[in-house]
PDB file with SEQRES, HELIX, SHEET and CRYST1 records, atoms N, CA, C and O in Angstrom:
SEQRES   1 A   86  UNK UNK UNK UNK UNK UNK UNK UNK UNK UNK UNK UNK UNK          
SEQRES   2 A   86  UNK UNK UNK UNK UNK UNK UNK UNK UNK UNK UNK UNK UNK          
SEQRES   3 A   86  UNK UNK UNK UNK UNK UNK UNK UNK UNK UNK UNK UNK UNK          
SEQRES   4 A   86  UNK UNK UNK UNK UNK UNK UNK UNK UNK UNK UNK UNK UNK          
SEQRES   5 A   86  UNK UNK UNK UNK UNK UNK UNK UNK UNK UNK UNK UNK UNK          
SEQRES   6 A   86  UNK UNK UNK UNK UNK UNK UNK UNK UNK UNK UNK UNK UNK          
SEQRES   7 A   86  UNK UNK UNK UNK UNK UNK UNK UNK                              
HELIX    1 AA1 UNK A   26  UNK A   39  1                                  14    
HELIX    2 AA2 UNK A   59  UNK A   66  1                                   8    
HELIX    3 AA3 UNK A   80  UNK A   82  5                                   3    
SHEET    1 AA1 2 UNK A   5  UNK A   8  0                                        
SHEET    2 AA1 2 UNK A  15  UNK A  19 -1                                        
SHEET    1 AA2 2 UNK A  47  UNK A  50  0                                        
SHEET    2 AA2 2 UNK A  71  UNK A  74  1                                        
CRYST1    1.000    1.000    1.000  90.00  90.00  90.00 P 1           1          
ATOM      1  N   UNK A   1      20.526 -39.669  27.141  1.00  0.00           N  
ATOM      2  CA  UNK A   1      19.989 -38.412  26.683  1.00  0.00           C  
ATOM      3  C   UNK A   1      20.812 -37.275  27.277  1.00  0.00           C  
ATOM      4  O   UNK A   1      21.098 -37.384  28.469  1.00  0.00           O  
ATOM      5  N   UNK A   2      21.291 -36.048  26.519  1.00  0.00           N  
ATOM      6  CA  UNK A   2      21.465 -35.273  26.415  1.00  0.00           C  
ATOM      7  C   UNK A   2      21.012 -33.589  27.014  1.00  0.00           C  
ATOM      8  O   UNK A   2      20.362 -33.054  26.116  1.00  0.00           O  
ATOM      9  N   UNK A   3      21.139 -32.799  28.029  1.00  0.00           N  
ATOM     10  CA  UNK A   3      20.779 -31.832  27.232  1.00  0.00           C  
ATOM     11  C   UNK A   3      21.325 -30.495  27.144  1.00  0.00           C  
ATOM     12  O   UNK A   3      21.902 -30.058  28.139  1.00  0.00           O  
ATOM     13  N   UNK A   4      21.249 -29.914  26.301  1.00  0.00           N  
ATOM     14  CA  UNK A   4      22.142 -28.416  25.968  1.00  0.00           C  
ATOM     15  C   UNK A   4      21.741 -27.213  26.342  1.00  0.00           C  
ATOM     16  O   UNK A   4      21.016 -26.521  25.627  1.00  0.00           O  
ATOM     17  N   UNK A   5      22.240 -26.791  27.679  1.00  0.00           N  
ATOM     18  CA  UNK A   5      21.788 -24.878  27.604  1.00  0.00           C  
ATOM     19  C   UNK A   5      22.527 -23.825  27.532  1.00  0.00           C  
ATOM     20  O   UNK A   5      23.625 -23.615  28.049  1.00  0.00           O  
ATOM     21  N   UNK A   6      21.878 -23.155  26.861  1.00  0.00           N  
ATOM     22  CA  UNK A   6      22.582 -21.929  25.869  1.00  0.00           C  
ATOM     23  C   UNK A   6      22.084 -20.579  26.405  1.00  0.00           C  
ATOM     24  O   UNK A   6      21.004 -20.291  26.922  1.00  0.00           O  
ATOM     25  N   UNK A   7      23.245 -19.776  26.122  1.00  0.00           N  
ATOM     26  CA  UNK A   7      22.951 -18.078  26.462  1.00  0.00           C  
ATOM     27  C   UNK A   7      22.884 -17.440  25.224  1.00  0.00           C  
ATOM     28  O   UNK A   7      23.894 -17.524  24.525  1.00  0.00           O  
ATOM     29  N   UNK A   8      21.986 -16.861  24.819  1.00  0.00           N  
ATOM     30  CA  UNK A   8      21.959 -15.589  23.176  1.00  0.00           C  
ATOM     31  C   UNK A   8      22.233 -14.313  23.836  1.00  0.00           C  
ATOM     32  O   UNK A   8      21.461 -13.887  24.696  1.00  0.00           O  
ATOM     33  N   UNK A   9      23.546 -13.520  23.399  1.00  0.00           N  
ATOM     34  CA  UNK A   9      23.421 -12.561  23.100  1.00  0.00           C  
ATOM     35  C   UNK A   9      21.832 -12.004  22.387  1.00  0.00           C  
ATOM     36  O   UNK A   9      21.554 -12.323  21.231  1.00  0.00           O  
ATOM     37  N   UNK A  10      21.054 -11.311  23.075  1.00  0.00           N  
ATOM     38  CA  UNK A  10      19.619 -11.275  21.766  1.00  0.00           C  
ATOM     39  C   UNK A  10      20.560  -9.806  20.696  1.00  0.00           C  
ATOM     40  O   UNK A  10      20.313  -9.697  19.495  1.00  0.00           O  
ATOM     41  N   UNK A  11      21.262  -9.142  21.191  1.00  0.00           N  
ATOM     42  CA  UNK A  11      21.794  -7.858  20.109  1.00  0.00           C  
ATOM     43  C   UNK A  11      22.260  -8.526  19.190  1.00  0.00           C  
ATOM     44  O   UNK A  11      21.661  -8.385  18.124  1.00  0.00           O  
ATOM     45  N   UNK A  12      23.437  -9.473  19.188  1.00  0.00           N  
ATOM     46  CA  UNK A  12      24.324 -10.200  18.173  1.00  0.00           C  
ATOM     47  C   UNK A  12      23.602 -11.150  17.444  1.00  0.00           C  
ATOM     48  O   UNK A  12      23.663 -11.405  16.241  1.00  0.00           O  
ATOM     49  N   UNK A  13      22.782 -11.732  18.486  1.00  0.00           N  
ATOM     50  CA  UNK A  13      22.419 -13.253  17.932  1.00  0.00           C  
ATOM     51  C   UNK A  13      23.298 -14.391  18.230  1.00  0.00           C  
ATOM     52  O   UNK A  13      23.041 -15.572  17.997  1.00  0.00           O  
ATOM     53  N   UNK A  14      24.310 -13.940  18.743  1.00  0.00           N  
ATOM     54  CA  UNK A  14      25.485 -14.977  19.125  1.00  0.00           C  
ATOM     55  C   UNK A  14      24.985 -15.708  20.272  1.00  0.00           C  
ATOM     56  O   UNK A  14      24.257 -15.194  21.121  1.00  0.00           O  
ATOM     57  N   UNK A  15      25.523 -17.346  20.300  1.00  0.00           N  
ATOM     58  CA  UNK A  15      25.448 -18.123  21.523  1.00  0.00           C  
ATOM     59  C   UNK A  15      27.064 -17.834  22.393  1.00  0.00           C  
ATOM     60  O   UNK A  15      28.184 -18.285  22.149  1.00  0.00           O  
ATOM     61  N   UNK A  16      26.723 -17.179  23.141  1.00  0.00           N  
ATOM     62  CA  UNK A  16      27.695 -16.668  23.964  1.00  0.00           C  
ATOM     63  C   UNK A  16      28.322 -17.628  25.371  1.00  0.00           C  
ATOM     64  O   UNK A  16      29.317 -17.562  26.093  1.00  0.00           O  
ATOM     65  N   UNK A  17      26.831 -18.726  25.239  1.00  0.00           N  
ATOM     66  CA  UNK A  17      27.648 -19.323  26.572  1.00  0.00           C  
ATOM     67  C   UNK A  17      26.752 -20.702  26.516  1.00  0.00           C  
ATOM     68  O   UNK A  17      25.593 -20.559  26.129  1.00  0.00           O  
ATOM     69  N   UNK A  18      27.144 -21.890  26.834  1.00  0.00           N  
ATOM     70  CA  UNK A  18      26.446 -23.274  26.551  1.00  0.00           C  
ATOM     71  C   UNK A  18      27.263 -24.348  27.143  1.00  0.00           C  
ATOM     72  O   UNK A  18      28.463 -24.566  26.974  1.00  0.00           O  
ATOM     73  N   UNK A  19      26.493 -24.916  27.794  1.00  0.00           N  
ATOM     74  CA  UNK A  19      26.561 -26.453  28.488  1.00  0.00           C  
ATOM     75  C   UNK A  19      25.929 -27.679  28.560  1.00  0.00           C  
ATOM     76  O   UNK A  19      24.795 -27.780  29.030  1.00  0.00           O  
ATOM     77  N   UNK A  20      26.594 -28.677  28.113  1.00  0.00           N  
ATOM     78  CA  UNK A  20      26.216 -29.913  27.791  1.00  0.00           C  
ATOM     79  C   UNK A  20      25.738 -30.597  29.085  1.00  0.00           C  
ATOM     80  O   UNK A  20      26.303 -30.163  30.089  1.00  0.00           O  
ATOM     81  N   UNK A  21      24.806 -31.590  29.302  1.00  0.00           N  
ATOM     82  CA  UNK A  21      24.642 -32.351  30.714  1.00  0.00           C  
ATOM     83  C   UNK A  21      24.086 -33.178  30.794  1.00  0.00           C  
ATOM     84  O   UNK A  21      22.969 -32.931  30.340  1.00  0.00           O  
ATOM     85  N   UNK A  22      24.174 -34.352  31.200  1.00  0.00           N  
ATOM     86  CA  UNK A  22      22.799 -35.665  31.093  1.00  0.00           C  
ATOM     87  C   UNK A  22      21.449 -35.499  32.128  1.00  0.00           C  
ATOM     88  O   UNK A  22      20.527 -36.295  32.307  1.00  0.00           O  
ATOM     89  N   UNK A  23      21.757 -33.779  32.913  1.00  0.00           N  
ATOM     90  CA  UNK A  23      20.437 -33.838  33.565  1.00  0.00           C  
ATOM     91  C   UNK A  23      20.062 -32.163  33.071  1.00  0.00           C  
ATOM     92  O   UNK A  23      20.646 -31.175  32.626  1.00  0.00           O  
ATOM     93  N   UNK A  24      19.077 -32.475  33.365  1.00  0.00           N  
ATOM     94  CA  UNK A  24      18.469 -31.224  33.240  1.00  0.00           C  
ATOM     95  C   UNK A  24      18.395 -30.400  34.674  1.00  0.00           C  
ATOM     96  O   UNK A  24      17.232 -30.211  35.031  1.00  0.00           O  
ATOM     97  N   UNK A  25      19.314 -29.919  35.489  1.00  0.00           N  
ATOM     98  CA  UNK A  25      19.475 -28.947  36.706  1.00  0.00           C  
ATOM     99  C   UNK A  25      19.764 -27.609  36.395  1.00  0.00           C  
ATOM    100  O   UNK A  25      19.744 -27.134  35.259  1.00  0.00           O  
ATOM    101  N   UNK A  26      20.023 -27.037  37.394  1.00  0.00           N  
ATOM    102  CA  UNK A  26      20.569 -25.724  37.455  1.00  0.00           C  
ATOM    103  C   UNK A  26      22.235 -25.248  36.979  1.00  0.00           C  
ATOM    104  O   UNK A  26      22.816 -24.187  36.754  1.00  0.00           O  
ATOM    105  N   UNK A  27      22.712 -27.275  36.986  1.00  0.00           N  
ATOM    106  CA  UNK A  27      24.183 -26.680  36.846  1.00  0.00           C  
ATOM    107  C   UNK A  27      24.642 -26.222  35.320  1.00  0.00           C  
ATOM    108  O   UNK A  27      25.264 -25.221  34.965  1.00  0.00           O  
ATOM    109  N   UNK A  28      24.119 -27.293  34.574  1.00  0.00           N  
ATOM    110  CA  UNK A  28      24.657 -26.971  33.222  1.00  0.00           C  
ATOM    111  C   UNK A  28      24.101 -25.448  33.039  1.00  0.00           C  
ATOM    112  O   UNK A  28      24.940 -24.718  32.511  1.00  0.00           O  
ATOM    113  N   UNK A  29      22.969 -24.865  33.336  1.00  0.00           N  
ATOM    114  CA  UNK A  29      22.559 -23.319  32.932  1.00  0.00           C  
ATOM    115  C   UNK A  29      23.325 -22.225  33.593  1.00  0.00           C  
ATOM    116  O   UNK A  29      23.598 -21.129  33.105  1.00  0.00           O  
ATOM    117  N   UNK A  30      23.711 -22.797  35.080  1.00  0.00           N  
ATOM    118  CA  UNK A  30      24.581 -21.750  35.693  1.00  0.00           C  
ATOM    119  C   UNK A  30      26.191 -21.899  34.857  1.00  0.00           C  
ATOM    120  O   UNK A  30      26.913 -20.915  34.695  1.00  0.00           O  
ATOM    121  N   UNK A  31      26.591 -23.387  34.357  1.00  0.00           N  
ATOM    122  CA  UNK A  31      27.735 -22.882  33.531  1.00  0.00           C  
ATOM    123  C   UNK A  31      27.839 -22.159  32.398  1.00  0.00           C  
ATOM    124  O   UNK A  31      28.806 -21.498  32.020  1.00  0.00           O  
ATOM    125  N   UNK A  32      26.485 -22.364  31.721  1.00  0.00           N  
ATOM    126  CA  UNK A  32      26.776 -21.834  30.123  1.00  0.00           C  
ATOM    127  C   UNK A  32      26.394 -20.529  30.644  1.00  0.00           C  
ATOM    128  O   UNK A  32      26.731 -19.803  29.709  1.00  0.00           O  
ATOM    129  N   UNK A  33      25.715 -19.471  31.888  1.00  0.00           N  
ATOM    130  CA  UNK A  33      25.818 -18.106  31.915  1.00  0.00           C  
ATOM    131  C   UNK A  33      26.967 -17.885  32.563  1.00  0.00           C  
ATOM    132  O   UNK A  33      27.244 -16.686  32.551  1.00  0.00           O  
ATOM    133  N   UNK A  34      28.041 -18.796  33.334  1.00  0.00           N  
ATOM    134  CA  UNK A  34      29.079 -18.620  33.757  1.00  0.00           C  
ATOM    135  C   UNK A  34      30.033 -17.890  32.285  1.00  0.00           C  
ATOM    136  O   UNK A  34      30.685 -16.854  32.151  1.00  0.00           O  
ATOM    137  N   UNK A  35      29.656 -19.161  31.268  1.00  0.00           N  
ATOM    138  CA  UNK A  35      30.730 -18.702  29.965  1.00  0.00           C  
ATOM    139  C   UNK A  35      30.318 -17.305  29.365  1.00  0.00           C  
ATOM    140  O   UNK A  35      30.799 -16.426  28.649  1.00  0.00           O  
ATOM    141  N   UNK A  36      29.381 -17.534  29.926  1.00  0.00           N  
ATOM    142  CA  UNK A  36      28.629 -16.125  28.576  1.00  0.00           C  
ATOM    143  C   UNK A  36      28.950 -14.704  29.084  1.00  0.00           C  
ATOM    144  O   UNK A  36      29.019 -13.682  28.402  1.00  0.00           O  
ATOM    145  N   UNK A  37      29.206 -14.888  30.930  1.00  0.00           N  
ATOM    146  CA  UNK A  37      29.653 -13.531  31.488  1.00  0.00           C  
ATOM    147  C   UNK A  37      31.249 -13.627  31.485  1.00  0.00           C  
ATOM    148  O   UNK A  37      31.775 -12.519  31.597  1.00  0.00           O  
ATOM    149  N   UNK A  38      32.235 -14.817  31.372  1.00  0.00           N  
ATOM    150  CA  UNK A  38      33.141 -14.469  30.968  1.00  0.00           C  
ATOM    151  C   UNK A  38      33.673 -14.121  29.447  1.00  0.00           C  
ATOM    152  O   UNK A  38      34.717 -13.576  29.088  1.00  0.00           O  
ATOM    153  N   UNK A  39      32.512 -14.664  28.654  1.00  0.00           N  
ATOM    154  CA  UNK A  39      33.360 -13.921  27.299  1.00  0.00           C  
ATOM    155  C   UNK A  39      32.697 -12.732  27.080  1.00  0.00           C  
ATOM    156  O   UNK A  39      33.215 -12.050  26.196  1.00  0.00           O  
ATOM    157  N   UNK A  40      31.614 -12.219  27.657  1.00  0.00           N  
ATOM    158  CA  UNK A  40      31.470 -11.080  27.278  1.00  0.00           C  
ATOM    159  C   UNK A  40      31.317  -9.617  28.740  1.00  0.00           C  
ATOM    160  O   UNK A  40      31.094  -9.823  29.933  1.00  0.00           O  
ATOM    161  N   UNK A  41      31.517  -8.360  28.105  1.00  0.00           N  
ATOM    162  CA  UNK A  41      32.127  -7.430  29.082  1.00  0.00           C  
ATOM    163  C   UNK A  41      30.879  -6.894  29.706  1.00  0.00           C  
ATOM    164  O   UNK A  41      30.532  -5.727  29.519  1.00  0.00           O  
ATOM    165  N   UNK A  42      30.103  -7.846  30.551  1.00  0.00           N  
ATOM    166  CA  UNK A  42      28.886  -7.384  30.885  1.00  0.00           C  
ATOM    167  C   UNK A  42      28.678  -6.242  32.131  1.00  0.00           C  
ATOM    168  O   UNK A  42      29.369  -6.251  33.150  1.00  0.00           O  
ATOM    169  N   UNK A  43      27.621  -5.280  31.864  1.00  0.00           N  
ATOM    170  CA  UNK A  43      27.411  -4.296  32.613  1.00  0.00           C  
ATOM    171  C   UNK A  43      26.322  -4.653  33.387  1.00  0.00           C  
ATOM    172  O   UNK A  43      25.630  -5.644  33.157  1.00  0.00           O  
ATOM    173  N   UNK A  44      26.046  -3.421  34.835  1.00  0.00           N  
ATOM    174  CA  UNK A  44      25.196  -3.785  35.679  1.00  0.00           C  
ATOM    175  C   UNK A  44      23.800  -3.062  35.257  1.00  0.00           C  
ATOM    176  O   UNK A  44      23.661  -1.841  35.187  1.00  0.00           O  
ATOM    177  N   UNK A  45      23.002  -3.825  35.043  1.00  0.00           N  
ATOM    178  CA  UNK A  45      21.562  -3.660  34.643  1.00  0.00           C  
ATOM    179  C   UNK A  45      21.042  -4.719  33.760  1.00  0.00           C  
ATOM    180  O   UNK A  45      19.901  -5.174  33.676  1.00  0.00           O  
ATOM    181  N   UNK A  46      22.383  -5.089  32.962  1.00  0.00           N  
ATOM    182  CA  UNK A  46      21.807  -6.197  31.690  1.00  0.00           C  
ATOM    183  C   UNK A  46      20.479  -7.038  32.078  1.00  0.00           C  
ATOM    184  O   UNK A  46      20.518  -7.331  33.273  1.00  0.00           O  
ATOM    185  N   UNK A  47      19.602  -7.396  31.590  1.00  0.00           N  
ATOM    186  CA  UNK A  47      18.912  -8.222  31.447  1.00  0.00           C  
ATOM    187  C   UNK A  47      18.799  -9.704  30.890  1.00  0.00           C  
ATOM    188  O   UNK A  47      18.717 -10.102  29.728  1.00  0.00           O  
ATOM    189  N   UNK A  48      18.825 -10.530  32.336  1.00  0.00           N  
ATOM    190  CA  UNK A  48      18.996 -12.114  31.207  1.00  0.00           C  
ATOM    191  C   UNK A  48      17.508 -12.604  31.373  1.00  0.00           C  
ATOM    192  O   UNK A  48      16.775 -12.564  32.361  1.00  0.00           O  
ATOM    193  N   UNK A  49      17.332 -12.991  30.332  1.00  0.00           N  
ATOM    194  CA  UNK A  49      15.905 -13.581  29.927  1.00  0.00           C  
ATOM    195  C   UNK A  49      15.740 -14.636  29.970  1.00  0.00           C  
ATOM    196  O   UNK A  49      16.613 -15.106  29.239  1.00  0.00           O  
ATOM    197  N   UNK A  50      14.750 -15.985  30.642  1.00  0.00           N  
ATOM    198  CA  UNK A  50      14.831 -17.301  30.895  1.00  0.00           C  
ATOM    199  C   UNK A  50      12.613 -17.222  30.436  1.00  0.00           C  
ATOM    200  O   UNK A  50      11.762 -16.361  30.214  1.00  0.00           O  
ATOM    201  N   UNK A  51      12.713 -18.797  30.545  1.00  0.00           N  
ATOM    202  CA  UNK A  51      11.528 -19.696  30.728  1.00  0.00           C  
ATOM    203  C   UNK A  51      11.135 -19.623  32.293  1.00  0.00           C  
ATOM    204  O   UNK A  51      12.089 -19.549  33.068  1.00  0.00           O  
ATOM    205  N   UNK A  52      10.062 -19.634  32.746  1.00  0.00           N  
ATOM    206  CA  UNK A  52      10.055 -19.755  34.106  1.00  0.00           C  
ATOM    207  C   UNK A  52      10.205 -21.151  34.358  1.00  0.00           C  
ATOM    208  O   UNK A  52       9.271 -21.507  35.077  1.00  0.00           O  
ATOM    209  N   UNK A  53      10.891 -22.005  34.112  1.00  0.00           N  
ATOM    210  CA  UNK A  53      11.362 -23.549  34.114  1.00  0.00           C  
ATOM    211  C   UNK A  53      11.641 -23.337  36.018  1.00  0.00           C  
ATOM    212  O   UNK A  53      11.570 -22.287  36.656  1.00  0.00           O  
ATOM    213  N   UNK A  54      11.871 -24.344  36.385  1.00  0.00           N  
ATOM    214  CA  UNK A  54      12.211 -24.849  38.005  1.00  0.00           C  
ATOM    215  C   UNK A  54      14.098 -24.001  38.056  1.00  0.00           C  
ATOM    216  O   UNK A  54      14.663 -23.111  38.692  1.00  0.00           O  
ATOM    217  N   UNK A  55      14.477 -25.107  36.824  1.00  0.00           N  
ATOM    218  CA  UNK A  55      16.213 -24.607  37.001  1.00  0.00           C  
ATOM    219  C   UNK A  55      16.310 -23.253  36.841  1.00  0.00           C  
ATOM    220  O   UNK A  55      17.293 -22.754  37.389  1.00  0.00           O  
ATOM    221  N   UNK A  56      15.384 -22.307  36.092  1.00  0.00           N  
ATOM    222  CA  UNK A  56      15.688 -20.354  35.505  1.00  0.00           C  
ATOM    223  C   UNK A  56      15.209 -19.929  37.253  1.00  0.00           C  
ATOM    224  O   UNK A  56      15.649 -18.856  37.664  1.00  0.00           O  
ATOM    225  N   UNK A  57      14.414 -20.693  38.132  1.00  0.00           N  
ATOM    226  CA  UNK A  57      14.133 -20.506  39.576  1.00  0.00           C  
ATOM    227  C   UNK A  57      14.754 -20.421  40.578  1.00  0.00           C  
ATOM    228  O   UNK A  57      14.721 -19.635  41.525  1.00  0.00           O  
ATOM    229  N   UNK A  58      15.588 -21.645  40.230  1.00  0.00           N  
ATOM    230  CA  UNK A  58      16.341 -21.911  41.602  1.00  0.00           C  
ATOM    231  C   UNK A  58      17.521 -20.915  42.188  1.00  0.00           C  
ATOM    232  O   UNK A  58      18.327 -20.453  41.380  1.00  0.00           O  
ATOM    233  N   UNK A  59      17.631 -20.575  43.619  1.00  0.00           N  
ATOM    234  CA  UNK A  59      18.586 -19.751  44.077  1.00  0.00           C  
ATOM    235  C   UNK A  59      19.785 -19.699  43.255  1.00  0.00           C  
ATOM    236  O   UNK A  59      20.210 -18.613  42.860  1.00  0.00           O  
ATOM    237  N   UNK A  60      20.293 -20.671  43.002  1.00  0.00           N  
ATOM    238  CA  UNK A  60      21.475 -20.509  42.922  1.00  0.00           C  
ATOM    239  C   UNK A  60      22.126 -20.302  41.644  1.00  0.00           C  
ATOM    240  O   UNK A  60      23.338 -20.206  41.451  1.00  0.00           O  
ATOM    241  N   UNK A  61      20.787 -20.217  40.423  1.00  0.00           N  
ATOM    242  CA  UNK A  61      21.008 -19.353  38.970  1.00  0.00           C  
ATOM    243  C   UNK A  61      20.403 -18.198  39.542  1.00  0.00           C  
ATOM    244  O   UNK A  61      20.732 -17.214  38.879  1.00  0.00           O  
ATOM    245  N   UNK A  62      19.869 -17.986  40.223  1.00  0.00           N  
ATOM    246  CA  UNK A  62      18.970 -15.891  40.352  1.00  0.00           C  
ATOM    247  C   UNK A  62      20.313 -15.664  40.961  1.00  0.00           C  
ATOM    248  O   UNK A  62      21.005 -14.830  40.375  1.00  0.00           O  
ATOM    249  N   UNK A  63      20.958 -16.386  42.296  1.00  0.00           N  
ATOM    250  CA  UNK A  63      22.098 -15.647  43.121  1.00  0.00           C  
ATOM    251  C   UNK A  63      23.155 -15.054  41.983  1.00  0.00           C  
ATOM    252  O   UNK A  63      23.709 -13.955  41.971  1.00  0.00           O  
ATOM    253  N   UNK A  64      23.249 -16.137  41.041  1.00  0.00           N  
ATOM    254  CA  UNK A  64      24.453 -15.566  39.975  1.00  0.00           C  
ATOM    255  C   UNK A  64      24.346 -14.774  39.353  1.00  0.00           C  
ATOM    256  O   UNK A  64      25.279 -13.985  39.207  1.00  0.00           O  
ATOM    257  N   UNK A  65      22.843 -14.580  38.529  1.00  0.00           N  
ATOM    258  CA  UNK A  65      22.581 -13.513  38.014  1.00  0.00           C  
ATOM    259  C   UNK A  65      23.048 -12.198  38.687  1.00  0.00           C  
ATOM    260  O   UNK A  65      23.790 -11.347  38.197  1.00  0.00           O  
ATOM    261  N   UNK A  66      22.403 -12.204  40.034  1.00  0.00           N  
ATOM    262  CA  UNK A  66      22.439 -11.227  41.094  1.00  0.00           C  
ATOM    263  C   UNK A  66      23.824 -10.421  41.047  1.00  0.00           C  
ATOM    264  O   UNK A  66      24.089  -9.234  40.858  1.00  0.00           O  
ATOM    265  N   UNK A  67      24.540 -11.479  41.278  1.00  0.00           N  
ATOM    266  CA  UNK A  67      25.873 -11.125  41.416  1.00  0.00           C  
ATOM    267  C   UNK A  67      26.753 -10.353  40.532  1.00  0.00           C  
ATOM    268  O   UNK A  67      27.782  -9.759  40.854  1.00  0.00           O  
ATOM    269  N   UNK A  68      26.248 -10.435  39.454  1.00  0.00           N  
ATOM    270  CA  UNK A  68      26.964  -9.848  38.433  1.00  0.00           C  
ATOM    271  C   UNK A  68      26.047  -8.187  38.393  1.00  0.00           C  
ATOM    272  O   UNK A  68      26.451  -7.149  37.868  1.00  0.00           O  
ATOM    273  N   UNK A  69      25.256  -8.323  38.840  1.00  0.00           N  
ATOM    274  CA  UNK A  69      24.646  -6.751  39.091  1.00  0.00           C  
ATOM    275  C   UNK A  69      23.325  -7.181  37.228  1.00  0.00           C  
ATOM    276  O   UNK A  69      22.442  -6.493  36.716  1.00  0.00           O  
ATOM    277  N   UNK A  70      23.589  -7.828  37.049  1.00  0.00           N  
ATOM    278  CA  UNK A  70      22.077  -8.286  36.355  1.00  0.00           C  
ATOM    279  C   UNK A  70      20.683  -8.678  36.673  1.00  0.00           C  
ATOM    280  O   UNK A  70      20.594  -9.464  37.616  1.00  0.00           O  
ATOM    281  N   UNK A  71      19.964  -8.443  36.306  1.00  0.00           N  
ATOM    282  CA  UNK A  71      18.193  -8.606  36.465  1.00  0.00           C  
ATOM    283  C   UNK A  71      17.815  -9.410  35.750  1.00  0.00           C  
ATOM    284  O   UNK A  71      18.170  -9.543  34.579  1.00  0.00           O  
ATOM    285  N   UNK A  72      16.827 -10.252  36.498  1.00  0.00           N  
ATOM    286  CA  UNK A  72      16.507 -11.196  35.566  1.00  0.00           C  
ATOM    287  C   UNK A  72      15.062 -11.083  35.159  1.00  0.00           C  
ATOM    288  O   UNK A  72      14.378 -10.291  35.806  1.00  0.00           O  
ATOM    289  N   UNK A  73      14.509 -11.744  34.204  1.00  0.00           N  
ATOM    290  CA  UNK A  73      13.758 -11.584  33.323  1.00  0.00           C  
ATOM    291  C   UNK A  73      12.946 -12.956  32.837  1.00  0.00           C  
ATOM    292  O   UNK A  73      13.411 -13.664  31.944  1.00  0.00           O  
ATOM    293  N   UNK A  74      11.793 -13.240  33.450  1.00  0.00           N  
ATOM    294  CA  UNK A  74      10.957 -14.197  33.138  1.00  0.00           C  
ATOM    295  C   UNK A  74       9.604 -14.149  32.615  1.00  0.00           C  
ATOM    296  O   UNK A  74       8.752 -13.366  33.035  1.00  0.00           O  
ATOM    297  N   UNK A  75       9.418 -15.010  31.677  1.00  0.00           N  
ATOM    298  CA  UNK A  75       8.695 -14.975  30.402  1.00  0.00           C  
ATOM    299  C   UNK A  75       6.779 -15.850  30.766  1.00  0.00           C  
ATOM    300  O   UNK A  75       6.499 -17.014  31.054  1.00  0.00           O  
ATOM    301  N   UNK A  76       6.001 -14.789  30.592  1.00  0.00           N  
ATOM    302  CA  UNK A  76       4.922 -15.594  31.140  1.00  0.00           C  
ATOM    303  C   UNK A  76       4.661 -16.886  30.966  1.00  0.00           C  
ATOM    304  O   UNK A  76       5.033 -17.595  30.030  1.00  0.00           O  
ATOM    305  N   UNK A  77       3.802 -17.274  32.186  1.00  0.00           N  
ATOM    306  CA  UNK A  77       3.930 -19.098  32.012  1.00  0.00           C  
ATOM    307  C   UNK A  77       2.890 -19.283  30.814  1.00  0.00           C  
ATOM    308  O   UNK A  77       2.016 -18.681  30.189  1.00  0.00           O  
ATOM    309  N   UNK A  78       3.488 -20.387  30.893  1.00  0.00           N  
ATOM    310  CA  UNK A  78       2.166 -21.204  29.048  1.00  0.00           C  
ATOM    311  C   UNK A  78       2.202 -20.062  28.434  1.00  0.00           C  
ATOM    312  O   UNK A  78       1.148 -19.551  28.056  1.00  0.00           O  
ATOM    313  N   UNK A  79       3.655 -19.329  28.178  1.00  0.00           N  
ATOM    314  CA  UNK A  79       3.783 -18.673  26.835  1.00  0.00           C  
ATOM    315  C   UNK A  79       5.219 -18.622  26.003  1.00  0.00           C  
ATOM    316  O   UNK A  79       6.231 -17.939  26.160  1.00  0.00           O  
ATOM    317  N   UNK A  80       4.863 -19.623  25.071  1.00  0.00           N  
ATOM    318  CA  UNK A  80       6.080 -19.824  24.647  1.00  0.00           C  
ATOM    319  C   UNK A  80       6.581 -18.697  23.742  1.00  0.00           C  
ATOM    320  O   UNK A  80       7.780 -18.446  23.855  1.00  0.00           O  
ATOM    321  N   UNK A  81       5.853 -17.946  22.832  1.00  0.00           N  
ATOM    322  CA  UNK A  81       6.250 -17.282  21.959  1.00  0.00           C  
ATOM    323  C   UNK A  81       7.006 -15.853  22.799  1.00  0.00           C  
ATOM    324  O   UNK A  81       7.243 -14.820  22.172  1.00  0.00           O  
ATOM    325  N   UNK A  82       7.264 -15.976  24.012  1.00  0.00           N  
ATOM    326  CA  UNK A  82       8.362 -15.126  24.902  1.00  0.00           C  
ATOM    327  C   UNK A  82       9.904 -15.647  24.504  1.00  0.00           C  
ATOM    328  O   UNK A  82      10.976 -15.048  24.425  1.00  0.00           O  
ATOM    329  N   UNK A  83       9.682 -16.444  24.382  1.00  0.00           N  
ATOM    330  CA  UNK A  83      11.241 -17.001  24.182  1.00  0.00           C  
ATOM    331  C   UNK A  83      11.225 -17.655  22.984  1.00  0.00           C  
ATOM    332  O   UNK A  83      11.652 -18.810  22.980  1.00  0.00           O  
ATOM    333  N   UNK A  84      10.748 -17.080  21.762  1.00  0.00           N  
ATOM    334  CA  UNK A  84      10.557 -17.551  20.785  1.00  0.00           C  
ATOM    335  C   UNK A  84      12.202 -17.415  20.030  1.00  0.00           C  
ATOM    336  O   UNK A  84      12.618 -18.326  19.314  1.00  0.00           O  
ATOM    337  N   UNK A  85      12.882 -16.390  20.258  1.00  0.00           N  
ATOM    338  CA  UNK A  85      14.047 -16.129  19.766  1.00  0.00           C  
ATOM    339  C   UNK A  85      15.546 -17.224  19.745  1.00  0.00           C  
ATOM    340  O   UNK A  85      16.551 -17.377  19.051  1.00  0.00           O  
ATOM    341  N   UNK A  86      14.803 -17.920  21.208  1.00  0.00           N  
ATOM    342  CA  UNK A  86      15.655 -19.300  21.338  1.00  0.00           C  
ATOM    343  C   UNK A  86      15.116 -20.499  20.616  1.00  0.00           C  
ATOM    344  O   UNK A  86      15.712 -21.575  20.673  1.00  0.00           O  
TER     345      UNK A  86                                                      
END                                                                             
């Protein structure tokens, strides 16, 4: 099994950044926002939007966020229609 995580531009609609992985951790999500802040010219304030999942938790996807001078953005629990756009 498989699984795939993805970054949306929500303005474009574009998948801007995505990683394949046979586990479900923090790494494949910290790569596909790795891709998504190198292809696109991101400013400090942006907002990235997650699931409150364990991996959208862990230090070391918030540290990255952090780093780039982005805020992050989590979607009430037992509510899916927050992230309905994904």
């Amino acid at each position: 099994m498989f699984f795939l995580a993805t970054v949306m531009d929500h303005y474009s609609r574009a998948i801007v950044g995505w990683s394949i992985d046979s586990t479900m951790t923090e790494d494949p999500i910290c790569d596909a926002l790795r891709m998504a802040i190198h292809r696109r010219d991101m400013k400090p304030g942006l907002i990235i939007h997650s699931d409150c999942g364990v991996q959208y938790r862990s230090i070391k996807y918030q540290d990255l966020i952090h780093s780039t001078g982005a805020v992050s953005s989590m979607s009430r629990r037992s509510n899916c229609w927050d992230n309905a756009v994904m």
